[in-house]
N, C-alpha and C positions, 0 to 999 in steps of 0.2 A: 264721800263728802270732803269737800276742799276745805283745808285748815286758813284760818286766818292768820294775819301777819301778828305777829308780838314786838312790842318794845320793851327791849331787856336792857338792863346793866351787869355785864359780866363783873362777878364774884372779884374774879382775881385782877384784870387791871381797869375797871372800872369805865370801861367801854360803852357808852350808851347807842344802841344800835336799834333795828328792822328788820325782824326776819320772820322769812315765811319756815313754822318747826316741818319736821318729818317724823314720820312715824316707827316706832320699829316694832317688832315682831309681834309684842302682847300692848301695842298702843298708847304706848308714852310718846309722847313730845318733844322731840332733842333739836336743838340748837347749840351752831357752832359758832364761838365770839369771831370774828374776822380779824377783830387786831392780834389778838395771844393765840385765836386755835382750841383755846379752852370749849372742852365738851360741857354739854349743860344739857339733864333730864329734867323736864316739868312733870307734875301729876298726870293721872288719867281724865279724857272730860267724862262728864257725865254721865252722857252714855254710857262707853267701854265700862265706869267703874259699877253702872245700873245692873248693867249687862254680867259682868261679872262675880255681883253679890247674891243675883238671880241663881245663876245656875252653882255658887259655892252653897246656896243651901239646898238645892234641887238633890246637887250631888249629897249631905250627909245627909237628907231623907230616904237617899237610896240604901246607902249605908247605913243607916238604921234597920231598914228593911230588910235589910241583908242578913242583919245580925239577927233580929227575930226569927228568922228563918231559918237561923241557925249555921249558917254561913260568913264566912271572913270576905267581908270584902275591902275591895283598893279603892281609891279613886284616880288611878293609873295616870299617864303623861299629864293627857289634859287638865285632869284634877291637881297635881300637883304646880301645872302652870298656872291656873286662877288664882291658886293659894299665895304662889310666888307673888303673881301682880301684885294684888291685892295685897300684900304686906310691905313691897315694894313703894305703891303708892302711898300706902301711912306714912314711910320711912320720910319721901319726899313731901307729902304736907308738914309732915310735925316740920321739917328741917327750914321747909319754907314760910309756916304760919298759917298755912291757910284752913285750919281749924277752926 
């Protein structure tokens, strides 16, 4: 799915601009100001962050399960990558408001 364009004002020299974001690896939003170069990460949409609170409790229901069973379990790469996002994206709403 193609992302739409955003009008942003860059933080640092207050650039108002048009761009279309790009995505990186666990689906944030990054735009680059064209005047200063300044990087800029937006939150996760909807989706990705849907997507993502889905399977962070799919994964500690397993991990419960695991534990009943009497066994140690991880929630190995990918689980530690949701967890990332997922706190990642707090970090970026709280920082931008959008709470």
């Amino acid at each position: 799915m193609a992302l739409s364009p955003l009008r942003v004002t860059c933080p640092e020299c207050q650039h108002t601009f048009t761009e279309t974001p790009t995505r990186s690896f666990l689906g944030f939003q990054k735009i680059s100001c064209p005047s200063c170069q300044e990087k800029m990460t937006f939150p996760l949409t909807s989706g990705f962050r849907t997507t993502y609170r889905v399977l962070f409790i799919l994964m500690i229901l397993m991990l419960l399960a695991s534990l009943l069973q009497g066994q140690m379990g991880f929630p190995g790469i990918i689980g530690i990558a949701i967890c990332y996002a997922l706190f990642r994206d707090w970090q970026i709403r709280k920082e931008l408001s959008f709470d």
